[in-house]
N, C-alpha and C positions, 0 to 999 in steps of 0.2 A: 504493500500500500504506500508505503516511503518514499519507494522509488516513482511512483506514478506521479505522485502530489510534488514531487521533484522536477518531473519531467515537463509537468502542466505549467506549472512555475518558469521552470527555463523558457518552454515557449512562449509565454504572456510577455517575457521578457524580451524574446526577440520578435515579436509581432511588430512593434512599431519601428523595429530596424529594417525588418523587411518592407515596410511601408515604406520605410523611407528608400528604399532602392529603387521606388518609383523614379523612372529617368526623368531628366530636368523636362526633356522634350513633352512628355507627356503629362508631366507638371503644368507648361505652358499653355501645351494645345485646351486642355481642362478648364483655365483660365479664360482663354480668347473665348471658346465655348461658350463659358457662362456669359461672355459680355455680345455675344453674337447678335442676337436678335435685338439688342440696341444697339448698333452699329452707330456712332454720332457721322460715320462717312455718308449715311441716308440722307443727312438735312445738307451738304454740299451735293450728292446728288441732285437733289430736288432742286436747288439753288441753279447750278449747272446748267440742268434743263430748261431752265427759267430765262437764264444768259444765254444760251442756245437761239431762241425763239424770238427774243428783247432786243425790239431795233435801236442801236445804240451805235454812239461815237461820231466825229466829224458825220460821218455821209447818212447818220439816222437810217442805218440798215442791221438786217438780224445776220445769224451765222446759217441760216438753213439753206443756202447754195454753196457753203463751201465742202470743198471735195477732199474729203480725207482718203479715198482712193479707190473706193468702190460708185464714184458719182456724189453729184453734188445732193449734200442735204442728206446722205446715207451715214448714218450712224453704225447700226449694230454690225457686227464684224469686224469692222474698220480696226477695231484694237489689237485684238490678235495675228495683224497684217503689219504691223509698225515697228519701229523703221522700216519705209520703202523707199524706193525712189520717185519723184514725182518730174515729168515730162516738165510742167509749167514751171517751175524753181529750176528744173539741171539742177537738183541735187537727193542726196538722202536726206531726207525730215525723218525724227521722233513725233508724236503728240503734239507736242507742245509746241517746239519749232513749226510745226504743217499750223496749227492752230493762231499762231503768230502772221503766219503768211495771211490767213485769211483775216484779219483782226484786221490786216492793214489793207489788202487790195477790195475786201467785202464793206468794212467800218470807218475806215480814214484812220486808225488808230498809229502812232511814231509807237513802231514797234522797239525801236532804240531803246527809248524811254522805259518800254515798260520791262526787257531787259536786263537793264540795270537800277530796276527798284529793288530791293529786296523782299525776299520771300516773306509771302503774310500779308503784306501793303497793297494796297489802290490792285488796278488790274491785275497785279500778281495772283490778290487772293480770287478774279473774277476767273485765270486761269487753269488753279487748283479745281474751284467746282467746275468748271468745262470736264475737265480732266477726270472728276470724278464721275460725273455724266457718261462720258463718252465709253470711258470704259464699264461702266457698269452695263452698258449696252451688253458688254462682251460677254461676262459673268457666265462660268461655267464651260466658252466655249476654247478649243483647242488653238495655239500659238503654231503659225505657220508662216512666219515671214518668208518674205519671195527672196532669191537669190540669182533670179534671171539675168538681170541687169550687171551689167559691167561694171556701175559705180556700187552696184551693192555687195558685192563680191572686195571690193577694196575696200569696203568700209568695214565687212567683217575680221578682212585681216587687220586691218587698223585694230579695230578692236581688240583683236588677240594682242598684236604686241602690245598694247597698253592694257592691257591688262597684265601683261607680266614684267612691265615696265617698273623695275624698282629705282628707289631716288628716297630722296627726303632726308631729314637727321636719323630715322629711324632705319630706313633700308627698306622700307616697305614696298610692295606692288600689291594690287589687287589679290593678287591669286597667293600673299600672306596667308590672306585669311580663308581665301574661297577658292582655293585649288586643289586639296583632298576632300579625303571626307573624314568626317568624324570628328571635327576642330572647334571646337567651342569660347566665346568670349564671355567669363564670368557665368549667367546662368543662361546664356542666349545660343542655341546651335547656329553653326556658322553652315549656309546650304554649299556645296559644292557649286560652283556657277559655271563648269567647263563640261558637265552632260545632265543628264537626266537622271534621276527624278528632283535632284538641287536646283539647277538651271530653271526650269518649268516651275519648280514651288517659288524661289526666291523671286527672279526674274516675275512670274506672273501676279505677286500680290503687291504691286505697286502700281499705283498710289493707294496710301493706308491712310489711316486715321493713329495715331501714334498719341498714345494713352499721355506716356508721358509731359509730352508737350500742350496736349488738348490740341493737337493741327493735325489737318492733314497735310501730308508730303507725296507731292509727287515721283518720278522717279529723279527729271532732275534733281531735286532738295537732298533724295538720299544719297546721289554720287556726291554732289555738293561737301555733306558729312562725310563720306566717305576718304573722299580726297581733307576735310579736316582733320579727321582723326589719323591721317599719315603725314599730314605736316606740312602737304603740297600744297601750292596757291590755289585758290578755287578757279575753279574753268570759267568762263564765260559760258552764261546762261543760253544752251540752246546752240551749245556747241559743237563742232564737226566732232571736238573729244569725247562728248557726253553722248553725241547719237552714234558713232561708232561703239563704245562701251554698249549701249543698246545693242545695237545690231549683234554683237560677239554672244550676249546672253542671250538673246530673242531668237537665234540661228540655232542654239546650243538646249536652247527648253523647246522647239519644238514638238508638238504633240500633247504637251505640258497643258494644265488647264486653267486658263486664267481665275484668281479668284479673287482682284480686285475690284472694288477699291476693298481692302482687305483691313483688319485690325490687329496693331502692331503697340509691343509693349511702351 
């Protein structure tokens, strides 16, 4: 009987050790869960779509002819198509950049300007809900950027080397933190960004709503940090560097399922 009441005891004892073996990852995923169905990224949706619609700027016109790449005024899918290359610009556009063109040639908007406001301010934050908008369009569906085109094929090796582009005081590059697997920053998993199923999870849940901050971040914002937290100067906003770093992860999560605008701690 000694040894039973022994044995019961040791186990009661390691019950909560083994609880705690619960990995960090599913510690988190538990977490976003609970906060799921109040998503605060719904009310920049809604905003989004509102700016969408909302004939605004110099020429008092709305965004519903501009063409994110499936025709003008076409939203859903458009996200999981991005970066592409666009005939009317001759160039690769992200989001944000393609959204920018049309702000100026649909709106009157001095895209310059809004540029170099900083993230959160005036048209920036009218951005972010586009942003959040557009892709919630997407939600749930599969990441397939095109790789037809000849400048998009340069933009994804662009992408590669900078992403494994080290520099700074610290020696960092991208692929520090997101070039194996299994790599963690304090209690946060670092996804793998050079294939799948990393590439497709990370890559796909941008722009979040980030608990911390109470913002949402698009993807520019997060390379933004990202390149802070290495030490590097920040890029310019809606830049060839930031939409190739796209292209290298959007090439690379292919298949991946978008699940932005996504919530992030």
């Amino acid at each position: 009987m000694k040894w039973i009441l022994s044995a019961l005891a040791t186990a009661s004892l390691m019950a909560p050790a083994a609880m705690a073996q619960k990995s960090t990852a599913e510690g988190i995923a538990e977490y976003r869960a609970m906060l799921a169905d109040g998503n605060p990224a719904e009310l920049f949706e809604a905003r989004g779509e509102a700016l969408w619609k909302q004939a605004r700027g110099p020429r008092n016109a709305s965004l519903e002819k501009c063409d994110l790449g499936k025709g003008p005024g076409v939203v859903k899918g458009t996200f999981v198509e991005l970066p592409r290359y666009f005939p009317d610009t001759q160039r690769v556009q992200d989001l944000e950049s393609r959204l920018l063109t049309c702000m100026q040639t649909l709106q009157g908007f001095d895209v310059a300007k809004i540029a170099a406001t900083p993230f959160g301010r005036d048209e920036q934050k009218s951005l972010e809900a586009l942003v959040a908008y557009i892709s919630g369009e997407s939600r749930g569906m599969k990441f397939n950027l095109p790789q037809a085109h000849t400048q998009e094929k340069v933009m994804y090796e662009v992408g590669k080397r900078m992403f494994y582009l080290r520099g700074g005081p610290y020696d960092f590059s991208c692929a520090s933190c997101h070039g194996v697997d299994g790599k963690r920053v304090r209690l946060q998993d670092l996804p793998n960004l050079t294939k799948n199923p990393g590439a497709g999870d990370g890559f796909g849940a941008w722009p979040a709503y980030r608990v911390s901050s109470g913002e949402l971040w698009s993807m520019q914002r997060r390379l933004n940090d990202c390149y802070r937290q290495q030490r590097f100067p920040f890029p310019g906003f809606a830049s060839d560097a930031t939409i190739a770093l796209g292209v290298y992860m959007g090439v690379n999560g292919k298949g991946g399922v978008s699940t932005a605008p996504a919530l992030k701690r």
